[in-house]
C-alpha positions as CSV (number, residue, x, y, z in Angstrom):
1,X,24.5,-20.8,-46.3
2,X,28.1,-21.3,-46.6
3,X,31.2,-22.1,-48.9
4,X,34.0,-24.7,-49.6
5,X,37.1,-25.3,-50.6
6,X,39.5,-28.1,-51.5
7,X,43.2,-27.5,-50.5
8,X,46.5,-29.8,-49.7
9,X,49.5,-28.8,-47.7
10,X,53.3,-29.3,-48.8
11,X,51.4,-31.8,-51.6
12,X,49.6,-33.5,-48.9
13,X,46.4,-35.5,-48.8
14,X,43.6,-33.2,-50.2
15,X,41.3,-31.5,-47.7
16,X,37.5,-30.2,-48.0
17,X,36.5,-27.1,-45.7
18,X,33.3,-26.4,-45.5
19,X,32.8,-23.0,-43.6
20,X,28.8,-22.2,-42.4
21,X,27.9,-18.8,-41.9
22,X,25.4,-17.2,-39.6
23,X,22.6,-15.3,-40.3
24,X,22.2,-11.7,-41.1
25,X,21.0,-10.5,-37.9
26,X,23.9,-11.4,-36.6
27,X,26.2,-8.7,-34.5
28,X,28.7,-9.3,-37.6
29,X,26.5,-10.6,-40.7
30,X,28.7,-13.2,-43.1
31,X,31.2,-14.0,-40.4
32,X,31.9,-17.7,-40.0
33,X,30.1,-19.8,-37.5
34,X,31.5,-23.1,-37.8
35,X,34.4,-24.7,-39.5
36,X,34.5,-28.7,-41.2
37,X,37.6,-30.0,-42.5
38,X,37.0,-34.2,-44.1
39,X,39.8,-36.0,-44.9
40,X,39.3,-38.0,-48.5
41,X,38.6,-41.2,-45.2
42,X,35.9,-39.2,-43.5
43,X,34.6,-37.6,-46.7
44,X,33.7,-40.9,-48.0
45,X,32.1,-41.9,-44.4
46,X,29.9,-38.5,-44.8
47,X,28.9,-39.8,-48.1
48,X,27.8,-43.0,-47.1
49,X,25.7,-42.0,-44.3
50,X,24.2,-39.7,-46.6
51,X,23.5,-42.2,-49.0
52,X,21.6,-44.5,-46.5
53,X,19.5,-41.6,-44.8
54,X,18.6,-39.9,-48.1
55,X,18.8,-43.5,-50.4
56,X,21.3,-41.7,-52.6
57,X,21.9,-43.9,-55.8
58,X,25.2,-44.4,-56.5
């Protein structure tokens, strides 16, 4: 499981963070494991590669 969030600095280019976090027998349960950041460019690549592995209608 995990969470996101959308944010932009000084007014920016938006940026998506997608945060995944470990599992709960971790040594410190909820902490983050690994940090994504996609640009609105490599947000769109994500989507389609996606799209062609999963044949995501559009």
């Amino acid at each position: 499981m995990g969470h996101y969030k959308v944010f932009s600095h000084d007014g920016q280019k938006r940026v998506l963070q997608i945060d995944t976090l470990g599992s709960q027998q971790r040594e410190i349960p909820g902490k983050v494991s690994q940090t994504i950041q996609l640009s609105e460019d490599s947000a769109r690549e994500l989507w389609l590669i996606l799209g062609k592995e999963f044949a995501f209608k559009t």
